[in-house]
C-alpha positions in Angstrom: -2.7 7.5 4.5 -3.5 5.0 1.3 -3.6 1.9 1.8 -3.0 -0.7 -1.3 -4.4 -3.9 -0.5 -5.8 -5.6 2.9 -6.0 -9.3 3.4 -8.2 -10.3 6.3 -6.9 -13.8 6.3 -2.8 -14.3 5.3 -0.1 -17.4 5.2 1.9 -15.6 3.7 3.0 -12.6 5.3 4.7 -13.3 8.5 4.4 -16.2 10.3 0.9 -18.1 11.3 -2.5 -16.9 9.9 -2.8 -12.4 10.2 -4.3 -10.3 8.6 -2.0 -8.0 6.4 -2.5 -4.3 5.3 -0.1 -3.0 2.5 0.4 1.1 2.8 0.4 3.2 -0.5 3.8 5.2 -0.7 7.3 4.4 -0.6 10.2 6.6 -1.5 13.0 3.9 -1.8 11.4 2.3 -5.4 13.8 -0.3 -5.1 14.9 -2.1 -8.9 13.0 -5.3 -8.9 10.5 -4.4 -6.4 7.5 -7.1 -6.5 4.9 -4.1 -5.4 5.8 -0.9 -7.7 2.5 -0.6 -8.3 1.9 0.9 -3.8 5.2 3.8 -4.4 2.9 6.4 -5.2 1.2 8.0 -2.0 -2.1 8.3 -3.5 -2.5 4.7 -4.9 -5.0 2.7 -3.5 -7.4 3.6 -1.1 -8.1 5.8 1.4 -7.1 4.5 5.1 -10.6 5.5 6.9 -11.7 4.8 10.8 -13.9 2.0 9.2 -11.0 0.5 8.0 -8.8 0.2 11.3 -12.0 -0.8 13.2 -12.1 -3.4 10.4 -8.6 -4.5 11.2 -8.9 -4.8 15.2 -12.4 -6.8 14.4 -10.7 -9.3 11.9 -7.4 -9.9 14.7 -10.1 -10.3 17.7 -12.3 -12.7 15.6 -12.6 -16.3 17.3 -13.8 -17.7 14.0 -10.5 -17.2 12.3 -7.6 -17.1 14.8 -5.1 -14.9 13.8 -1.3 -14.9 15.0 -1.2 -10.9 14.3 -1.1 -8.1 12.2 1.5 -7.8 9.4 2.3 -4.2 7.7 4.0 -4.0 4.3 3.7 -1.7 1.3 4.9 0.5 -0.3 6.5 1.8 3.2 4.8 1.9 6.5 7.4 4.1 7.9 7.2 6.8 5.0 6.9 9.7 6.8 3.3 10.4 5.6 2.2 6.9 6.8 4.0 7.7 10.2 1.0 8.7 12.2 -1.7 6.6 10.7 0.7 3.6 10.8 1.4 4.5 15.2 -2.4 5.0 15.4 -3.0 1.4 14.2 -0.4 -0.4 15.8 -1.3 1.5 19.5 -4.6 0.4 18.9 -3.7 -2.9 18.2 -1.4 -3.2 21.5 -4.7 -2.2 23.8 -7.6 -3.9 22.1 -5.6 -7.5 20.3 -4.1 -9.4 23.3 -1.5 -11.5 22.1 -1.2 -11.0 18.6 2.2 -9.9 17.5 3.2 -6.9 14.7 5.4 -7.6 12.1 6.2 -4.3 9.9 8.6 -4.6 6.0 10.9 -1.2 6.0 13.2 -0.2 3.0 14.5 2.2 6.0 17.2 0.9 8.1 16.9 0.6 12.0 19.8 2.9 12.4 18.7 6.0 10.5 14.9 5.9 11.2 13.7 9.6 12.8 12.8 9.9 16.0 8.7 9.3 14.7 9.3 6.1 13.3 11.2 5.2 15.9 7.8 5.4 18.0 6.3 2.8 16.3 9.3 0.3 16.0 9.2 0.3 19.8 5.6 -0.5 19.7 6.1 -3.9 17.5 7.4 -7.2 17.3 9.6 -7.7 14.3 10.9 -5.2 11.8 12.5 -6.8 9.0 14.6 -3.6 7.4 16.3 -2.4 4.6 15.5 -2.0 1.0 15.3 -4.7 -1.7 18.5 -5.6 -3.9 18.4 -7.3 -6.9 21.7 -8.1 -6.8 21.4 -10.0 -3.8 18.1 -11.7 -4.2 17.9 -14.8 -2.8 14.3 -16.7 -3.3 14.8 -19.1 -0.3 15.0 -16.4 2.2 12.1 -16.3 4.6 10.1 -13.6 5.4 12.9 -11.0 3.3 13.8 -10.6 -0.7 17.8 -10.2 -0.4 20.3 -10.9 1.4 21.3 -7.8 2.8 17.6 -7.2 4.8 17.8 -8.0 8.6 15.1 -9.4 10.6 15.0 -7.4 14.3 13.0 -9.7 16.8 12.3 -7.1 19.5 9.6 -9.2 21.4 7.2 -11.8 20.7 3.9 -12.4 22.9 3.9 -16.2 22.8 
């Protein structure tokens, strides 16, 4: 897996201070899309061991209290992010007590395969769907259009 950007300290992803990791790759290239620039698989950077342990050290820091991890993109549930994407969020659940996952999807809830379904049982909030322009609406929070749903699943506060 690529990864586009990581921010070690976020407001604006998600709820409370996280850190946020945006995945390289997304097949849904939505009209209007804010982050065309993370479609392409091999944008970015590489996702290495150093970066995840990066990731669990920057959620367990006392210095910086984070609410959780957020996962954008591009698409964390492409299929080729699939396994780097349950790897982190696994990892998260046994070594970050507390801190919630939040994961952006152009897939919907009902047609994910049975692999991203993995992960979506492992987090807190999936907001899904893809992006429309059409129905756009800039004082949404936390989605870009109207037609995006925000699943709560669990929360661990």
């Amino acid at each position: 897996m690529n990864y586009h950007n990581y921010y070690p300290v976020d407001i604006v992803n998600g709820p409370g201070t996280r850190v946020t990791l945006f995945v390289s790759g997304c097949v849904h290239q939505c009209k209007g899309c804010y982050n065309q620039s993370t479609w392409r698989l091999d944008a970015g950077h590489l996702f290495t061991q150093e970066m995840e342990d990066k990731i669990i050290n920057d959620l367990n820091d006392t210095r910086i209290k984070r609410r959780g991890l957020s996962l954008s993109g591009g698409d964390p549930l492409h299929p080729q992010n699939v396994a780097a994407v349950l790897k982190l969020v696994k990892r998260v659940r046994q070594e970050c007590a507390g801190k919630d996952i939040w994961l952006w999807s152009g897939y919907l809830l009902s047609e994910l395969t049975i692999e991203q379904q993995q992960i979506v049982d492992i987090i807190d909030v999936l907001v899904d769907g893809k992006y429309e322009q059409a129905q756009r609406n800039p004082s949404l929070v936390w989605k870009g259009s109207e037609n995006q749903i925000i699943h709560y699943f669990k929360l661990n506060n």
